[in-house]
C-alpha positions in Angstrom: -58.9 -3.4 22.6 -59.6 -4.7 26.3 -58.4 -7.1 28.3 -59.4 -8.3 32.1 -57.6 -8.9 35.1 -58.8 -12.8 37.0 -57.9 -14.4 40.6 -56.8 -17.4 40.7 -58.7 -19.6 42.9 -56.3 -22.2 43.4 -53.2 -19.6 44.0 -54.9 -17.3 45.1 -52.7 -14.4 42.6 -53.8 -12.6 39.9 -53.4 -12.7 36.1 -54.6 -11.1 32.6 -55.8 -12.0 29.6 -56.1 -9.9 26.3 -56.5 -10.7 22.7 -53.8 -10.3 20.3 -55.9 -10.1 17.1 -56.6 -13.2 14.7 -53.8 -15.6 13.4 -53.3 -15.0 9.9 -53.2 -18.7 9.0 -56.1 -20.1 11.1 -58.4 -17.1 11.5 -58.7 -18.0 14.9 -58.9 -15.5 18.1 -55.3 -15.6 20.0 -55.3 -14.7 23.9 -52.2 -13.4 26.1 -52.3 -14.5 29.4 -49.7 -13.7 31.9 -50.2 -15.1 35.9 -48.6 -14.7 38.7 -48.9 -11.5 40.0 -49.5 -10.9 43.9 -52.2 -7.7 43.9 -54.4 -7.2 41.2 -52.7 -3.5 40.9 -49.7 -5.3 39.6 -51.7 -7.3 37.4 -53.8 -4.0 35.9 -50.3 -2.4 35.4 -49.1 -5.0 33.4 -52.2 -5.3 31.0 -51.9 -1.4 30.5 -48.4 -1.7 29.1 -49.3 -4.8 26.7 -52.5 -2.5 25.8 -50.0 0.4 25.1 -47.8 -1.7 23.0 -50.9 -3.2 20.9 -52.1 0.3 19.9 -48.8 1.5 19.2 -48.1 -2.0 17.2 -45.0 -2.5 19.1 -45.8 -5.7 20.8 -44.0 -8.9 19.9 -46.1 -12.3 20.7 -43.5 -14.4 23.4 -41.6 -16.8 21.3 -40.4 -20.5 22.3 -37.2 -20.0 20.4 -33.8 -20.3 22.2 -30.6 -19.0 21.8 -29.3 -22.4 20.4 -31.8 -22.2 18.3 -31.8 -19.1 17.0 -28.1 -19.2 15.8 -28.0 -22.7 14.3 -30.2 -21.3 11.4 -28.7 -17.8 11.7 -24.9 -19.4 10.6 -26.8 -21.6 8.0 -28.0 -17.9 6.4 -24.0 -17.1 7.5 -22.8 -19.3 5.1 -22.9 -17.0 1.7 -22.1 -13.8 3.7 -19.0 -14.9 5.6 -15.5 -16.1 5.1 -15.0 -19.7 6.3 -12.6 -18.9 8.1 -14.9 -15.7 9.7 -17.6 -18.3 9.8 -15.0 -20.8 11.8 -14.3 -18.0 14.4 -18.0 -17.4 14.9 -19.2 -21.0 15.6 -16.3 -21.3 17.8 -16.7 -18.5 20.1 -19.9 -19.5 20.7 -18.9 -22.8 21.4 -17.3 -22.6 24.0 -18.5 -18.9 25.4 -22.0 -18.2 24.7 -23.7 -21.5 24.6 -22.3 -23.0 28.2 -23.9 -20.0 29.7 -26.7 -18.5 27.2 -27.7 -20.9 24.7 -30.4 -22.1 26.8 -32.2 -18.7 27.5 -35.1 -17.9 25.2 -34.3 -14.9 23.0 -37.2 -12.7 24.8 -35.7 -13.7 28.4 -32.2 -12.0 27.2 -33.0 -8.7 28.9 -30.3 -6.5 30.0 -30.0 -7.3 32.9 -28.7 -11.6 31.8 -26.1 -9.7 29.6 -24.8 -7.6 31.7 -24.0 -10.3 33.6 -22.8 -12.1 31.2 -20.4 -9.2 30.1 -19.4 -8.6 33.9 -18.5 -12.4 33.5 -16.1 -12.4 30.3 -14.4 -9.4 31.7 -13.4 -11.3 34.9 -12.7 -14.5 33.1 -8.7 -14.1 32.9 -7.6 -16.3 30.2 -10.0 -13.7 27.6 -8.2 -10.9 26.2 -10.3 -7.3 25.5 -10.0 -8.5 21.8 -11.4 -12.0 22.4 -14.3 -9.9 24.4 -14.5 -7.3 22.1 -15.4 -10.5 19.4 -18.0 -12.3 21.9 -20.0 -9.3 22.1 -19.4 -8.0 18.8 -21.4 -11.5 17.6 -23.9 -11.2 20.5 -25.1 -7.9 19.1 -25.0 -9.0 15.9 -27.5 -11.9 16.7 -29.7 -9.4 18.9 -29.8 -7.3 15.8 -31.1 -10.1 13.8 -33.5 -11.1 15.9 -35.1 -7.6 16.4 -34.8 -7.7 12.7 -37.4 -10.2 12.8 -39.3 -8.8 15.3 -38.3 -11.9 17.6 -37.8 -9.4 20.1 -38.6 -5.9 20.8 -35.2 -4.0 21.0 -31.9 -5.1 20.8 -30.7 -5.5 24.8 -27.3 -5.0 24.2 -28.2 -1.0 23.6 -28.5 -1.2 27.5 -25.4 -3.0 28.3 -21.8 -0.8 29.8 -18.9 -2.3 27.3 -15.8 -2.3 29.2 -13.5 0.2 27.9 -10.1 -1.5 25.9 -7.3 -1.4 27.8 -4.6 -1.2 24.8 -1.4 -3.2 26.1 2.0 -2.9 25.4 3.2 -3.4 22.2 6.0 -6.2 21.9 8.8 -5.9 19.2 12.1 -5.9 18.2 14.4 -2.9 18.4 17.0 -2.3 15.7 19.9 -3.8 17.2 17.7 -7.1 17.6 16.8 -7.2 14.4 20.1 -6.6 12.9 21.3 -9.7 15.2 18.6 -12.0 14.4 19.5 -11.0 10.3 23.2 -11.9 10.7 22.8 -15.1 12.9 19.8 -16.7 11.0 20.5 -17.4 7.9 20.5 -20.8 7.9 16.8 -21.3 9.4 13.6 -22.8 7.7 12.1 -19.4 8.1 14.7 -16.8 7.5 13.4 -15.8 4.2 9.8 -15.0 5.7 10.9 -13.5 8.5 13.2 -11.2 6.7 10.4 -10.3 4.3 7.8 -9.5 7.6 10.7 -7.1 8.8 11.4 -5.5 5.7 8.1 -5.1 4.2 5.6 -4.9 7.0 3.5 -7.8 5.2 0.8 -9.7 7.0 1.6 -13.6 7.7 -1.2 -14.3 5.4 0.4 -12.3 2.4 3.4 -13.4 3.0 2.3 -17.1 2.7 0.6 -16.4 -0.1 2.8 -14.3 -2.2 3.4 -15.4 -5.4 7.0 -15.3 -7.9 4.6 -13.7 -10.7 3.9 -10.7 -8.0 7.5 -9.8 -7.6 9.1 -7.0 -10.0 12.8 -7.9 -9.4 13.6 -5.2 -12.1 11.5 -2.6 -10.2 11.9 -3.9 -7.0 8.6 -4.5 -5.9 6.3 -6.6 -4.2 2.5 -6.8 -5.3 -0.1 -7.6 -3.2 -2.7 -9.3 -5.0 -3.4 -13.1 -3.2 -3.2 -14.2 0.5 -3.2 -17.8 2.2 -5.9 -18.5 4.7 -4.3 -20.4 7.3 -7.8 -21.0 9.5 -9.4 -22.0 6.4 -6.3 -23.4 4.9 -7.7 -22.1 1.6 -5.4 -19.3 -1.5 -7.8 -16.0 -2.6 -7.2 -13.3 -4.7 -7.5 -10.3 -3.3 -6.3 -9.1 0.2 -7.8 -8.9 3.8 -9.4 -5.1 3.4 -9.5 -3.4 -0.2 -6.9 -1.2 1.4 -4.5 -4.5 1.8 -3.9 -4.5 -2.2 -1.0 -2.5 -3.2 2.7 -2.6 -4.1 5.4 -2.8 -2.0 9.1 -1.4 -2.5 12.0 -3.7 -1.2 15.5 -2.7 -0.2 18.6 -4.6 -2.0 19.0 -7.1 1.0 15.4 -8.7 0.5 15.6 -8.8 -3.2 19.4 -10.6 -2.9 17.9 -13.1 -0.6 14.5 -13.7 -2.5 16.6 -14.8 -5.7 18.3 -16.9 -3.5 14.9 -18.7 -2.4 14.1 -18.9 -5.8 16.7 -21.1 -6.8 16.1 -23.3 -3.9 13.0 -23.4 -4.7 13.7 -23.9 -9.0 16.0 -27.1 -7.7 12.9 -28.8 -5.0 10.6 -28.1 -7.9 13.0 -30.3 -10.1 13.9 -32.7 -7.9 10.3 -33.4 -6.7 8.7 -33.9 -10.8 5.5 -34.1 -10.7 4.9 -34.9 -7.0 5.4 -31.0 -7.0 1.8 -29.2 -6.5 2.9 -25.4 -8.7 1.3 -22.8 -6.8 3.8 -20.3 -7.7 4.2 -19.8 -3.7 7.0 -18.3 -2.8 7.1 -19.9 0.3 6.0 -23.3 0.2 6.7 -26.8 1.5 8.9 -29.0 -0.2 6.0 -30.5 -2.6 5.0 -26.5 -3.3 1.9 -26.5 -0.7 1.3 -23.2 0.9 3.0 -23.3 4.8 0.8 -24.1 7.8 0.4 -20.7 9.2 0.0 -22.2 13.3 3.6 -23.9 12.6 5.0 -21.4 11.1 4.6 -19.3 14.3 5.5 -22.0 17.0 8.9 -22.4 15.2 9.3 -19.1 14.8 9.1 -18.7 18.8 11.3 -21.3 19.2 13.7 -20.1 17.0 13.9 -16.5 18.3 14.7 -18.5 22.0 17.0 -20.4 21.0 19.0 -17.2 19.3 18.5 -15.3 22.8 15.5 -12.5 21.4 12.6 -12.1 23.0 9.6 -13.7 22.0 7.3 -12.1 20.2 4.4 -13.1 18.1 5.1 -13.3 14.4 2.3 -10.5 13.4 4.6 -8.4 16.0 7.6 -8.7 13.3 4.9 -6.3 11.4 5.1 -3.8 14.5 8.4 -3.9 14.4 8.6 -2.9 11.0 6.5 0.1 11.4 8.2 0.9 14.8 11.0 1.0 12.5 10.3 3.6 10.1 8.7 6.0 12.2 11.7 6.3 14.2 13.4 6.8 10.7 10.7 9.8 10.2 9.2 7.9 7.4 5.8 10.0 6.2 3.0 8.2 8.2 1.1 8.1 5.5 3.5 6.5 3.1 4.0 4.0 6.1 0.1 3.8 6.3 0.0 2.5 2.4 2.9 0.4 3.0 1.1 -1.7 5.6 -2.0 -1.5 3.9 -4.1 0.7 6.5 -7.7 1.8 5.2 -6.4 4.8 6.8 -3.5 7.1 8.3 -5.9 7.0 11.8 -5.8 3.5 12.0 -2.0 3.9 11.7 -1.5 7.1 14.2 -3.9 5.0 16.8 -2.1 2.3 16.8 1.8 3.5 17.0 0.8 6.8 18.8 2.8 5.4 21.9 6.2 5.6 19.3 5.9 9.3 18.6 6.8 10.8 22.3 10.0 9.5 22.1 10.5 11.7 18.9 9.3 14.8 20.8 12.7 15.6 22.1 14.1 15.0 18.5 11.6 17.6 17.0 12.4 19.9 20.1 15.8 20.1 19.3 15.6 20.8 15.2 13.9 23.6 15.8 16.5 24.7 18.2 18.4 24.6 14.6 15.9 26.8 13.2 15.9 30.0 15.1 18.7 32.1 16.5 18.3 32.7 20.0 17.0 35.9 21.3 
């Protein structure tokens, strides 16, 4: 296969053309051309690589597809693979982060050196966190994938890019003495049931909301994990957010006290409201049985922990708090691992390892117990 190298007359630069083999369709020839190189050198060094890549059967024709494109049928396919509220996320971060400033490219002009920019770009932009980062590019690559995939492009570019390490911050929670204050002076809230159960049980907001009365051994004293609410797609499902997140949860005698407390309160709104009164079986519900708006549930939250004089923490930090808790108690990791529903004891150890140097001094000093001194 040969190609030749032409002057422009009118330019005076060079360019090449080469054939490309026969469309399938048509049967008709089908020509690369590329122009504007200065010396015909440049132009003969190009040719040779698009001749390399035709006898290898590497070469990709150019496409006219964009970015924009690309993805609009790409979250179509999306549609029976994903979560909606996955889905949601997706369209959203690419919104409002990769469309303003790569939705326009062509997928073949998204070389390394465009995304490195763009990446250099999201790590100065202040108001994104690592995780919110970690998310953009965790998309882009999945879209660069695809498109190699389809042989759109010739390699994924992202295999080029430097990923900015994560910088883990500071994990904010509640230390014992502000969680037995918040437990004696909020009793009275909205919230102090779900709250109570986040502290005690290490439950996600999402199984928390969507905990139902038939998953609750009183007798036993146990909480099953088998349904969760979706707050982003505002939607009940069975199951639990990672195979790992369906188990069985033991409670202590304070949370099953008040939880047959919140059952007759909600046993009387359930007979009060007839049938205006949607039965979900939520344990924590609105006053017509709904499931709780998860977004609301956090802002009062906040508020509340203000007004009591706590810090403010997020609510998924009451889950911290909880594991915080027991590790300084020298609960197993692993049983705390289970609790929490971890796929595993790593994710657990990588995520409270900052906790366990503060116990050094505490395991220093058993073994101090253990051996006479010489």
């Amino acid at each position: 296969m040969q190609g030749s190298i032409k002057k422009d007359k009118t330019t005076g630069k060079y360019y090449f053309i080469v054939d490309i083999g026969r469309d399938e369709l048509t049967g008709k020839r089908r020509q690369k051309k590329k122009r504007g190189f200065t010396t015909k050198k440049e132009a003969e060094k190009a040719l040779a690589v698009v001749l390399n890549e035709l006898n290898l059967g590497t070469f990709i024709e150019p496409q006219l597809i964009d970015l924009d494109s690309f993805i609009r049928e790409w979250f179509v396919e999306r549609q029976t693979q994903l979560a909606k509220s996955t889905l949601k996320n997706h369209q959203c971060l690419y919104r409002n982060h990769l469309k303003p400033k790569l939705g326009h490219y062509k997928l073949q002009d998204l070389n390394p050196i465009v995304l490195q920019k763009f990446t250099n770009s999201l790590v100065a932009d202040s108001s994104l966190s690592h995780n919110s980062i970690r998310k953009l590019l965790f998309l882009m690559n999945q879209l660069m994938k695809k498109a190699h995939g389809l042989k759109l492009i010739s390699e994924n570019p992202l295999m080029h890019v430097n990923i900015p390490r994560e910088v883990k911050s500071e994990m904010s929670i509640w230390d014992l003495k502000q969680v037995n204050y918040y437990i004696a002076n909020a009793k009275q809230n909205r919230y102090y049931t779900i709250v109570l159960m986040a502290l005690l049980t290490g439950m996600r907001k999402g199984e928390i909301l969507g905990l139902r009365w038939r998953d609750i051994d009183f007798e036993k004293q146990v909480i099953y994990i088998r349904q969760i609410y979706d707050g982003y797609a505002k939607e009940l499902k069975v199951g639990a957010k990672t195979a790992a997140g369906v188990r069985s949860i033991h409670i202590p005698d304070m949370l099953v006290n008040q939880l047959k407390k919140e059952r007759k309160k909600v046993l009387a709104n359930k007979l009060k409201q007839g049938t205006a009164y949607n039965d979900y079986d939520l344990v924590n519900c609105t006053k017509f049985g709904n499931p709780l708006d998860s977004s609301t549930l956090s802002k009062r939250f906040k508020n509340h922990a203000k007004k009591l004089g706590l810090p403010v923490i997020r609510f998924h930090d009451l889950r911290h708090t909880h594991v915080t808790m027991l590790i300084q108690q020298n609960v197993n990791v692993k049983v705390i691992s289970e609790r929490v529903g971890h796929s595993s004891i790593q994710i657990t150890l990588n995520q409270y390892s900052h906790v366990l140097p503060s116990m050094q001094q505490e395991v220093a000093d058993k073994l101090n117990t253990l051996f006479v001194n010489m």
